[in-house]
LUMGUVEX-959599 format. One record per atom (N, C-alpha, C, O, CB): atom name; x, z, y. Coordinates in pm, whole numbers. Glycine has a CB too. Example, Ala and Ser with C-alpha at 12.3 -4.5 7.8 and 13.67 -1.06 7.14 Angstrom:
BEGIN
R_N_1319_780_-569
R_CA_1230_780_-450
R_C_1320_780_-330
R_O_1424_846_-332
R_CB_1131_905_-447
R_N_1285_708_-225
R_CA_1367_714_-106
R_C_1290_787_3
R_O_1341_804_114
R_CB_1408_572_-60
***
This chain:
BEGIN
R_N_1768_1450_1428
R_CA_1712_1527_1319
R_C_1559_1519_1318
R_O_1490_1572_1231
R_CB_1757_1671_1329
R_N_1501_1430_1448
R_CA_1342_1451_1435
R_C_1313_1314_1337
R_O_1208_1309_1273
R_CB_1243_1450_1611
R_N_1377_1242_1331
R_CA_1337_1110_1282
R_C_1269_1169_1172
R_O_1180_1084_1162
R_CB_1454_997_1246
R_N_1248_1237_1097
R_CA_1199_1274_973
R_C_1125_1398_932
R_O_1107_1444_820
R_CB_1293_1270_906
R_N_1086_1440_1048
R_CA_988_1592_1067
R_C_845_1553_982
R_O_810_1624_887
R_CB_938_1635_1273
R_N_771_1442_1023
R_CA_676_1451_1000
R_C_687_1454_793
R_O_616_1521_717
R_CB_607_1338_1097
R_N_782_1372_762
R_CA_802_1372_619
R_C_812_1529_580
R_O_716_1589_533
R_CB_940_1282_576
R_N_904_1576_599
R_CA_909_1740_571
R_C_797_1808_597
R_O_744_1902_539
R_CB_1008_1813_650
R_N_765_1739_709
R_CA_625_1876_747
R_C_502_1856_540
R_O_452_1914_444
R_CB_450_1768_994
R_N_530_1721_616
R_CA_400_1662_442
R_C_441_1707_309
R_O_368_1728_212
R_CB_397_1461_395
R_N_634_1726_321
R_CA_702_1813_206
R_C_654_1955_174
R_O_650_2007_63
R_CB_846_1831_238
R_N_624_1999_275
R_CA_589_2162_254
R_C_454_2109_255
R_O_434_2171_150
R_CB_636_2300_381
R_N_344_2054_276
R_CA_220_2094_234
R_C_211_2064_45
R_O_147_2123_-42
R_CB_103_1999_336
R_N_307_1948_36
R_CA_301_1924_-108
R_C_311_2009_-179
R_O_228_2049_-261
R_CB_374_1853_-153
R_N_488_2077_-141
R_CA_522_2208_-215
R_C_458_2317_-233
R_O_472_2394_-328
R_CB_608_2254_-177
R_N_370_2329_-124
R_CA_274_2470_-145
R_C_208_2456_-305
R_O_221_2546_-388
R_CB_121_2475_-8
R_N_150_2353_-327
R_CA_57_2324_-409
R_C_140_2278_-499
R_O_76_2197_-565
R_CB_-47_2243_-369
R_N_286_2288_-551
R_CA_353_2190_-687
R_C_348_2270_-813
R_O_371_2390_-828
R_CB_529_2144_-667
R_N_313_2180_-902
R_CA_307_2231_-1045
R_C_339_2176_-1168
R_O_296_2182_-1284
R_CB_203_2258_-1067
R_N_452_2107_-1090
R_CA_592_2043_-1198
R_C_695_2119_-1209
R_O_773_2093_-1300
R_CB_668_1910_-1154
R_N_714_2195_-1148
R_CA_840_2335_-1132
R_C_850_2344_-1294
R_O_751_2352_-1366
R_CB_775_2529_-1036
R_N_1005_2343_-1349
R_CA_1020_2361_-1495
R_C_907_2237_-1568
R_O_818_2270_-1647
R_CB_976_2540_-1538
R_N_926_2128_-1535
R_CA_861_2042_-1652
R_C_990_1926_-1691
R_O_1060_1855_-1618
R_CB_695_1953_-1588
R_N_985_1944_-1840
R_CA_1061_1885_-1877
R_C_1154_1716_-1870
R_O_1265_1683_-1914
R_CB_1015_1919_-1944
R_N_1058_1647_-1802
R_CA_1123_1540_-1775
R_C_1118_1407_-1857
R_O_1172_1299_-1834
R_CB_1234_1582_-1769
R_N_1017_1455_-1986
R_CA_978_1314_-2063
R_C_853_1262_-2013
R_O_769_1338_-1964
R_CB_959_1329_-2224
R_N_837_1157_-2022
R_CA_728_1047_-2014
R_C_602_1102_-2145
R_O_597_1068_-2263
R_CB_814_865_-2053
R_N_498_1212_-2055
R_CA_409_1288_-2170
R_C_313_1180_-2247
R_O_277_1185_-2364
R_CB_304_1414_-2096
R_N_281_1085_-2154
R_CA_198_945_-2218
R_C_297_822_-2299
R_O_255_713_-2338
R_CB_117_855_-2071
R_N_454_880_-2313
R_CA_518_754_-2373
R_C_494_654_-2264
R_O_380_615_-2290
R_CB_453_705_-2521
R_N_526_603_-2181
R_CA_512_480_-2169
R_C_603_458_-2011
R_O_584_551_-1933
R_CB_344_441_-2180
R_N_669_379_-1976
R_CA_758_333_-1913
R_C_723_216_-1878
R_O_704_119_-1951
R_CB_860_339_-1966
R_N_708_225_-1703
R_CA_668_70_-1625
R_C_737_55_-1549
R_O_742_136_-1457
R_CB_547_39_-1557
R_N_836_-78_-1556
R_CA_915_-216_-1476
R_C_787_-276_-1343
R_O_691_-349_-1369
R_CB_949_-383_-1633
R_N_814_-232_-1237
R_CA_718_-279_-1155
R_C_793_-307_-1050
R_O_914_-297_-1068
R_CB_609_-196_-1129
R_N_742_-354_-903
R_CA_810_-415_-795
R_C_796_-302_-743
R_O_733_-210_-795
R_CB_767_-540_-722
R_N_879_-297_-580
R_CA_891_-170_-499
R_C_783_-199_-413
R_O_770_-130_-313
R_CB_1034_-140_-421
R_N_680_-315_-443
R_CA_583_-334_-300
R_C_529_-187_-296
R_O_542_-100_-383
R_CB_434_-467_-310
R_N_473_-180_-193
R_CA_404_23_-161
R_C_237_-46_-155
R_O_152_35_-116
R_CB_476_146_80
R_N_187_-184_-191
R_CA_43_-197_-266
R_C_27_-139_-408
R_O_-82_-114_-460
R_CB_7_-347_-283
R_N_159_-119_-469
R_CA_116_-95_-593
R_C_142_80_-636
R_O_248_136_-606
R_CB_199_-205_-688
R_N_44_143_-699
R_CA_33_288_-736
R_C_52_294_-892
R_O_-41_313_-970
R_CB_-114_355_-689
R_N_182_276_-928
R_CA_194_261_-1108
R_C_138_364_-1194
R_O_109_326_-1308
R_CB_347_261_-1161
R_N_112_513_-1160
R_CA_61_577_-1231
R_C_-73_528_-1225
R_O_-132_502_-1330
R_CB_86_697_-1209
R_N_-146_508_-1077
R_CA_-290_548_-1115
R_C_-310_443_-1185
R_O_-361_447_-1297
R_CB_-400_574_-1007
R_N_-265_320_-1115
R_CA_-315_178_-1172
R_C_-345_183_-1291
R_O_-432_101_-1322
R_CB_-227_69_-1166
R_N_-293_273_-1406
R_CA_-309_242_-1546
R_C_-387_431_-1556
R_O_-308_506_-1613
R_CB_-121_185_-1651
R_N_-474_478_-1526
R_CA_-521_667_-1533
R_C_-426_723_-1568
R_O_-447_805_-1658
R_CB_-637_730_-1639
R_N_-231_705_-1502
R_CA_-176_821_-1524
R_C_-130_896_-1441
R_O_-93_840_-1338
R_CB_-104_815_-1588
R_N_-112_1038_-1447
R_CA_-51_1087_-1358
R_C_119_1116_-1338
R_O_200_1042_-1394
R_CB_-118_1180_-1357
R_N_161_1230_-1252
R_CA_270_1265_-1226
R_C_328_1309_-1398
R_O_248_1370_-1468
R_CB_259_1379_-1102
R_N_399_1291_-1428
R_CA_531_1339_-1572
R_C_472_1290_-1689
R_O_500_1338_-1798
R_CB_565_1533_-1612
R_N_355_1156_-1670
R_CA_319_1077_-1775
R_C_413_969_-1845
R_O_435_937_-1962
R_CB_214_1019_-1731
R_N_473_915_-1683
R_CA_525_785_-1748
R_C_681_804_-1683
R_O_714_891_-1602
R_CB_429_621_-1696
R_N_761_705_-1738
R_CA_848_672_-1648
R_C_887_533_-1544
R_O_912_428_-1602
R_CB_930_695_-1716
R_N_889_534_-1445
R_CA_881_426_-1337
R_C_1028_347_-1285
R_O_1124_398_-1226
R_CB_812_502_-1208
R_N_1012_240_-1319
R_CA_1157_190_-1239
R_C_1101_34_-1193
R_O_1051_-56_-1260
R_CB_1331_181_-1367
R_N_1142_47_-1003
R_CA_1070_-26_-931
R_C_1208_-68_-866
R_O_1300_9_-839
R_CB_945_40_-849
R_N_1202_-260_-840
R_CA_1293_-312_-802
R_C_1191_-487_-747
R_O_1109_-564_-797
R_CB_1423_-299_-932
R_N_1283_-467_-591
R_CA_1193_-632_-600
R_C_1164_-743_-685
R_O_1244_-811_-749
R_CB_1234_-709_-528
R_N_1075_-750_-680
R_CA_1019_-853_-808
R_C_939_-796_-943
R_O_841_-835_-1008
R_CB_1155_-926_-873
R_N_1028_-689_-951
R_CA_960_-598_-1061
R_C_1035_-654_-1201
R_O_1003_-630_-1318
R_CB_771_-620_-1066
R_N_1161_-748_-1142
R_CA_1218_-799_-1300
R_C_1311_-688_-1356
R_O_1378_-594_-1313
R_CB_1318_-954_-1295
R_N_1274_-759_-1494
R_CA_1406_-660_-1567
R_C_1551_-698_-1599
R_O_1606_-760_-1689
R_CB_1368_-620_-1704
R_N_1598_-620_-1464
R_CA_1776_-635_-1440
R_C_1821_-565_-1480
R_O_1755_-461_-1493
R_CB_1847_-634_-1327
R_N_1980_-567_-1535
R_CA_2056_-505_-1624
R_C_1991_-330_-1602
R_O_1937_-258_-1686
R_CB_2232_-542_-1585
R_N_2024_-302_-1453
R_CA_1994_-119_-1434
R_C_1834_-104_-1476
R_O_1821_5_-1531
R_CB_2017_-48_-1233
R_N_1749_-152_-1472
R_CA_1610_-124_-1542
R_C_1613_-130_-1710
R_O_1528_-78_-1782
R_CB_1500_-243_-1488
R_N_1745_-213_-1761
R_CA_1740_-200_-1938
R_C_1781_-80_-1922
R_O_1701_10_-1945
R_CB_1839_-300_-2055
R_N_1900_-52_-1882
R_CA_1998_82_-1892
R_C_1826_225_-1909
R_O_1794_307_-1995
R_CB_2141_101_-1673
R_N_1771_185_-1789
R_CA_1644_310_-1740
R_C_1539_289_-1915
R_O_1496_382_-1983
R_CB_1506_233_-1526
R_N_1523_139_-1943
R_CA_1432_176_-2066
R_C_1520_210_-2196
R_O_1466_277_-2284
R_CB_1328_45_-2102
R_N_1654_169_-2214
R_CA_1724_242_-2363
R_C_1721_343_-2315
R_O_1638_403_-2382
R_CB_1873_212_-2432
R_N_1774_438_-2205
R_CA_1773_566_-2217
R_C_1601_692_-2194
R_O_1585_813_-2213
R_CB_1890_583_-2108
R_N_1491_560_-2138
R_CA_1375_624_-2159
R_C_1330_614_-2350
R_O_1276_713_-2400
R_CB_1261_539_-2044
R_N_1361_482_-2445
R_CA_1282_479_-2538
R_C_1393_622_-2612
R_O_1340_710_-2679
R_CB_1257_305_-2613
R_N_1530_621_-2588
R_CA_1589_738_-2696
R_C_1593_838_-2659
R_O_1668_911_-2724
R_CB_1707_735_-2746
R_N_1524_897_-2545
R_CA_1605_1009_-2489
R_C_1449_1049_-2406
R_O_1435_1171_-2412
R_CB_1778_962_-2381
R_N_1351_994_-2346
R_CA_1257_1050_-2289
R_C_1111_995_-2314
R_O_1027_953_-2235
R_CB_1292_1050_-2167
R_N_1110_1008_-2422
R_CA_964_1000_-2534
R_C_899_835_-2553
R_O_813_798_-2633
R_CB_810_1111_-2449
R_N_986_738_-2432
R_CA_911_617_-2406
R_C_907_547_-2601
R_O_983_541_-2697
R_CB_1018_498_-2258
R_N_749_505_-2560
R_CA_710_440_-2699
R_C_646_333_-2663
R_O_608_261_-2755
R_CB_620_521_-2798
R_N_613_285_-2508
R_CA_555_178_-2495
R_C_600_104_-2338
R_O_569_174_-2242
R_CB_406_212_-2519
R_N_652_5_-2313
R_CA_675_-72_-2214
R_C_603_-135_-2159
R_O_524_-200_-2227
R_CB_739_-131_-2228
R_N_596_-149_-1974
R_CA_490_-252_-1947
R_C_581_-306_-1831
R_O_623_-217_-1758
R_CB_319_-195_-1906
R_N_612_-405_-1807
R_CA_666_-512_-1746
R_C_537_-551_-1630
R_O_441_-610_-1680
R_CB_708_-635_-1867
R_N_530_-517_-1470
R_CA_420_-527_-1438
R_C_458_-614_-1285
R_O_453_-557_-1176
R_CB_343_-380_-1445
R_N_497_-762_-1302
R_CA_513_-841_-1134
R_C_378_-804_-1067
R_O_307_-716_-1116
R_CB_529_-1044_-1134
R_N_346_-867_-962
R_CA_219_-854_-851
R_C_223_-1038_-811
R_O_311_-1123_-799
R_CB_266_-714_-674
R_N_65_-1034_-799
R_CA_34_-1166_-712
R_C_64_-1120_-581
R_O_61_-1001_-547
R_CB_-125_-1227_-719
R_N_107_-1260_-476
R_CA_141_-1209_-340
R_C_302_-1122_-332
R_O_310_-1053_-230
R_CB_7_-1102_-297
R_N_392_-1118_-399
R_CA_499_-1106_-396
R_C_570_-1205_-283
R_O_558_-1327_-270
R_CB_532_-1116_-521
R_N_656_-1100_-200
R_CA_735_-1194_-133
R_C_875_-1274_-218
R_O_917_-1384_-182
R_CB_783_-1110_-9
R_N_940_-1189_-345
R_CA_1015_-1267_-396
R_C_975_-1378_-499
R_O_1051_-1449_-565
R_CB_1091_-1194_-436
R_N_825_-1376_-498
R_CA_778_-1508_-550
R_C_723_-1646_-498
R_O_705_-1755_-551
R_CB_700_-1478_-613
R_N_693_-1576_-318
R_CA_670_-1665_-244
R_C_767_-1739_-129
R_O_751_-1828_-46
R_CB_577_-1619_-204
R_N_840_-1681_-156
R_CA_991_-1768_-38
R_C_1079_-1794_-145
R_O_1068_-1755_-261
R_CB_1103_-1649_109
R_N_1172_-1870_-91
R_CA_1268_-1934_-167
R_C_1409_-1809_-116
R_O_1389_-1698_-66
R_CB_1283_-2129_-115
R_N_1531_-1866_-146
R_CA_1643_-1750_-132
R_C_1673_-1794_-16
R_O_1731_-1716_60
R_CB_1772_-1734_-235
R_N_1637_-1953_39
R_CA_1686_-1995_178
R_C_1634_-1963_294
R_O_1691_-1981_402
R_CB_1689_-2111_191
R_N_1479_-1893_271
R_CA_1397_-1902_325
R_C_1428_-1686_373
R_O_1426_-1631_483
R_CB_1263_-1991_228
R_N_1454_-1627_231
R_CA_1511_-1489_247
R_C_1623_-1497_325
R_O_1615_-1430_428
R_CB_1546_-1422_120
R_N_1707_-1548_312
R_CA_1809_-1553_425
R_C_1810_-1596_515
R_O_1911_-1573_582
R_CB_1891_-1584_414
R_N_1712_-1678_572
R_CA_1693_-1693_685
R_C_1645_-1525_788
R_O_1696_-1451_872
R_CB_1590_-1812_671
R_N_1509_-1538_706
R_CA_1468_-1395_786
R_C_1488_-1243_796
R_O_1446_-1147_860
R_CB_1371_-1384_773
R_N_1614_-1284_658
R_CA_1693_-1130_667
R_C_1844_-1115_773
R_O_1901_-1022_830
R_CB_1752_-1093_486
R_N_1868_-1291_758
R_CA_1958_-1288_863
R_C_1911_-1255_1043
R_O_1974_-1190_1126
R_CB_2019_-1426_842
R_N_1758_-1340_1061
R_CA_1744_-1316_1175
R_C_1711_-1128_1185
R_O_1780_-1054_1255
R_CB_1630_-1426_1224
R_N_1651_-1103_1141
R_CA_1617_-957_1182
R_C_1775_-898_1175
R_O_1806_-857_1287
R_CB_1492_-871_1064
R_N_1880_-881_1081
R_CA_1993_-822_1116
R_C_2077_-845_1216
R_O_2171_-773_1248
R_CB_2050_-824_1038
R_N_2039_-962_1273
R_CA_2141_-1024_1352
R_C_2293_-1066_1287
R_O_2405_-1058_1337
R_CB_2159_-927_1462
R_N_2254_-1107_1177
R_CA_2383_-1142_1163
R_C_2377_-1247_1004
R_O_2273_-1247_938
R_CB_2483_-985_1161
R_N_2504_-1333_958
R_CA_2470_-1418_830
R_C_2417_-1318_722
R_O_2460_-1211_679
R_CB_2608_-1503_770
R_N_2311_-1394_695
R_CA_2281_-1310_543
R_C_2333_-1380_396
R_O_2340_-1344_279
R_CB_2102_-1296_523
R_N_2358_-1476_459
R_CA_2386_-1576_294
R_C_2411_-1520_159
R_O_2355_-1526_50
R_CB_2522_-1664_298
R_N_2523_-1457_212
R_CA_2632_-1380_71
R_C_2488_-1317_25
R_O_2496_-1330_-97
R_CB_2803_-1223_120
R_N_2417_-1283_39
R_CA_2315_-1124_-19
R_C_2268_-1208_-88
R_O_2245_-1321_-45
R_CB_2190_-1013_79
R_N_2241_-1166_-228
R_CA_2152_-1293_-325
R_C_2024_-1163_-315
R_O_2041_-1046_-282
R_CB_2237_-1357_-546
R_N_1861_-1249_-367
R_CA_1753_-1198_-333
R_C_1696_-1205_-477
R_O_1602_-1143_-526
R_CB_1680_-1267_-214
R_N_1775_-1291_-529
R_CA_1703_-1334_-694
R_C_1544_-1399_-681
R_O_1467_-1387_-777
R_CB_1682_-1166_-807
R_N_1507_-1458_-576
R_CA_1334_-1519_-619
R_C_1296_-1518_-700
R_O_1375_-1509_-794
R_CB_1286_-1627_-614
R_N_1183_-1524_-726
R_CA_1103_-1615_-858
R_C_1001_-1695_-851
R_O_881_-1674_-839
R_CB_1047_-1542_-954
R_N_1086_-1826_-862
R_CA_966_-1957_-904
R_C_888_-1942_-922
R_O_797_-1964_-841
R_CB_958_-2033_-989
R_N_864_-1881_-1070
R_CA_758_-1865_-1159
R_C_745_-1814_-1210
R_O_819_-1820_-1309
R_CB_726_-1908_-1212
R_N_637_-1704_-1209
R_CA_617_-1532_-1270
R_C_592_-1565_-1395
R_O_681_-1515_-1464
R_CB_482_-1422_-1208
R_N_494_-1641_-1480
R_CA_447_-1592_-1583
R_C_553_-1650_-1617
R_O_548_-1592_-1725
R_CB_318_-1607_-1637
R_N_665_-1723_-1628
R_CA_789_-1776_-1686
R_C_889_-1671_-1654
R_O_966_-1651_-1748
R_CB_831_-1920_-1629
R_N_906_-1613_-1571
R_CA_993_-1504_-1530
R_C_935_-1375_-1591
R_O_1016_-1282_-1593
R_CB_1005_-1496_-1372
R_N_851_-1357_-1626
R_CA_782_-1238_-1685
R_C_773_-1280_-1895
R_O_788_-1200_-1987
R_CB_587_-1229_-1582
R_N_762_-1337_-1898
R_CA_778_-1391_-1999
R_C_952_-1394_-2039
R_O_977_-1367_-2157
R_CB_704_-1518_-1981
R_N_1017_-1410_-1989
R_CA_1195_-1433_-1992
R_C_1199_-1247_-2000
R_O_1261_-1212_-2100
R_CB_1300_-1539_-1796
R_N_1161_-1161_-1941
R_CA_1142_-1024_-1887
R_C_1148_-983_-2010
R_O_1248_-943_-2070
R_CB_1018_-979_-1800
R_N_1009_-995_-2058
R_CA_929_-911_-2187
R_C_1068_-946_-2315
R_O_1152_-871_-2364
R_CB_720_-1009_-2242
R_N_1043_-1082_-2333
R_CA_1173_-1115_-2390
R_C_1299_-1056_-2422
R_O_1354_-1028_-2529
R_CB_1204_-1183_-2335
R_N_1335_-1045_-2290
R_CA_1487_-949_-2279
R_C_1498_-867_-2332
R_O_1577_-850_-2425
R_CB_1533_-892_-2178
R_N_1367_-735_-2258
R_CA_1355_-616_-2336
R_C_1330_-591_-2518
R_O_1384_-501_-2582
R_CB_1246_-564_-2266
R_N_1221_-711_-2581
R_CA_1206_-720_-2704
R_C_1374_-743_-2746
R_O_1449_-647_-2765
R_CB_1094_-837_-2741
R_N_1399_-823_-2753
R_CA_1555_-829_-2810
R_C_1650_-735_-2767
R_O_1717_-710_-2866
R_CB_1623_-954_-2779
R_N_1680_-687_-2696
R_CA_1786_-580_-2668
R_C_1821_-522_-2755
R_O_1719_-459_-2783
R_CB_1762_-491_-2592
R_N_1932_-478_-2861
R_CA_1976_-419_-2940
R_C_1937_-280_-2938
R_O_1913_-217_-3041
R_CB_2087_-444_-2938
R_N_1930_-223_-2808
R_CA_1950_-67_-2829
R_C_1810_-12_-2789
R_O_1820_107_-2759
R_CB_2081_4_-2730
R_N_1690_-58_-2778
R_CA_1560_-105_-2777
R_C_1478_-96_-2887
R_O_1410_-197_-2866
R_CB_1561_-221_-2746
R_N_1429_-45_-3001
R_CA_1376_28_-3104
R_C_1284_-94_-3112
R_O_1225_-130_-3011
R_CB_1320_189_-3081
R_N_1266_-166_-3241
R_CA_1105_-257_-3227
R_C_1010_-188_-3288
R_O_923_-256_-3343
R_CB_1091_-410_-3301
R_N_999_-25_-3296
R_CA_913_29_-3266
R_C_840_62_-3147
R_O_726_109_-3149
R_CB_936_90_-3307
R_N_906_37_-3040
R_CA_875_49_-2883
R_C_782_-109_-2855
R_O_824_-225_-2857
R_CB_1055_61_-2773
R_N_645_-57_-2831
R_CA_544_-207_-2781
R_C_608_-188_-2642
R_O_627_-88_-2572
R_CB_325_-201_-2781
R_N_642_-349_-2626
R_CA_639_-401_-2493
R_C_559_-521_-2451
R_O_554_-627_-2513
R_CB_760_-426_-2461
R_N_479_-481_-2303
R_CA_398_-587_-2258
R_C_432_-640_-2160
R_O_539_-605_-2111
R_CB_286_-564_-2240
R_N_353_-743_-2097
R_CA_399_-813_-1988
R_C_236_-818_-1888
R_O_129_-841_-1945
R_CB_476_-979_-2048
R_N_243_-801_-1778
R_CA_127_-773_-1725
R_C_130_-805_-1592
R_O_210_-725_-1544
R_CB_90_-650_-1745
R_N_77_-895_-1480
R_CA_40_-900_-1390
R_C_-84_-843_-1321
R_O_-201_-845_-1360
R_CB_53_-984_-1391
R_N_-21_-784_-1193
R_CA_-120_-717_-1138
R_C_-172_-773_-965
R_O_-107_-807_-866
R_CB_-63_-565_-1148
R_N_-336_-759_-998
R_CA_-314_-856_-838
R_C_-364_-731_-707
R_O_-453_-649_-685
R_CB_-464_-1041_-831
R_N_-289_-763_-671
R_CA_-298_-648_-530
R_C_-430_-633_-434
R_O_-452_-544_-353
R_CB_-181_-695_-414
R_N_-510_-745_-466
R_CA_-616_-755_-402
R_C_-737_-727_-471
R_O_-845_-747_-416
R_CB_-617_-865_-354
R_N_-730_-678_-596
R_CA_-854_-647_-698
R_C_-835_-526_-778
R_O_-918_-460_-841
R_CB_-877_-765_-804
R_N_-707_-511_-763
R_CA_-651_-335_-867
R_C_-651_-409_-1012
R_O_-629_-331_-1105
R_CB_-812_-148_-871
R_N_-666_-510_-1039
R_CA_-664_-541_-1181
R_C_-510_-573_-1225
R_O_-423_-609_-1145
R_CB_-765_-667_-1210
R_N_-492_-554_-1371
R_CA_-405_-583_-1477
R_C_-457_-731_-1548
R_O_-569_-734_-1598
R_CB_-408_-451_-1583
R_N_-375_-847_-1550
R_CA_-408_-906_-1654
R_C_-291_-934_-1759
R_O_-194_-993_-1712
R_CB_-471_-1017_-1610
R_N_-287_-893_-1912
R_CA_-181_-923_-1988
R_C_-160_-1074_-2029
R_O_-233_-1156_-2083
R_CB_-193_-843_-2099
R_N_-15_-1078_-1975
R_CA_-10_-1227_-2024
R_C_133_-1217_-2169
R_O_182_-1321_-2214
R_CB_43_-1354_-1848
R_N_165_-1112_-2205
R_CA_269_-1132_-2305
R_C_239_-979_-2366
R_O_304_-937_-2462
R_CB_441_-1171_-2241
***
């Protein structure tokens, strides 16, 4: 049960101070960001927003897979989203190893075959980010009142550059 004290302890200093209690749960800035799970990247601040601005759905790579459409139709009809940002990172590990290369070192650290586990790489971001933005623009249940962008971010400068 200690494995996780120090998290709780940091839970109650948070809680002392919370002032989302009763907030409703829409995205107050409209806007909804597809980003990777790296822990370089801070999706609110990166763009000046804070906590119950936006809505966030983070998955390696930062692509948009079926459960991230599901997260933006039910953010653009249901939780204020009016604008999309599709946001990979330079220095990605699923852009810099191959799937043979992921299974190698997911197998060695588990001790055991990793093969079966697919990792999905990506070759090539601005082609994979581009295929992304894409998806989301066409989606039927996706409003083309909802702007969607495509944006790389490099981990080593805090910058955004839009490429779609």
């Amino acid at each position: 049960m200690d494995d996780f004290d120090d998290l709780l302890s940091a839970n109650k200093d948070f809680a002392a101070n919370f002032t989302l209690g009763g907030f409703d749960g829409v995205a107050h800035a409209g806007v909804a960001i597809v980003t990777c799970m790296d822990s370089r990247i801070d999706p609110l601040r990166m763009v000046g927003l804070s906590a119950g601005d936006a809505k966030i759905f983070r998955n390696p790579g930062g692509r948009v897979t079926d459960a991230a459409l599901e997260a933006l139709v039910l953010g653009a009809h249901l939780l204020n989203v009016s604008r999309i940002m599709v946001v990979p990172h330079t220095r990605c590990a699923m852009a810099s190893n191959t799937e043979a290369e992921l299974h190698e070192r997911v197998g060695q650290s588990a001790g055991q075959d990793a093969s079966w586990q697919a990792f999905h790489v990506v070759e090539d971001q601005v082609a994979a980010l581009e295929e992304d933005v894409r998806r989301v623009r066409s989606h039927p249940l996706i409003p083309e009142s909802v702007l969607v962008g495509g944006f790389l971010y490099d981990v080593d400068s805090g910058l955004l550059e839009q490429h779609f």
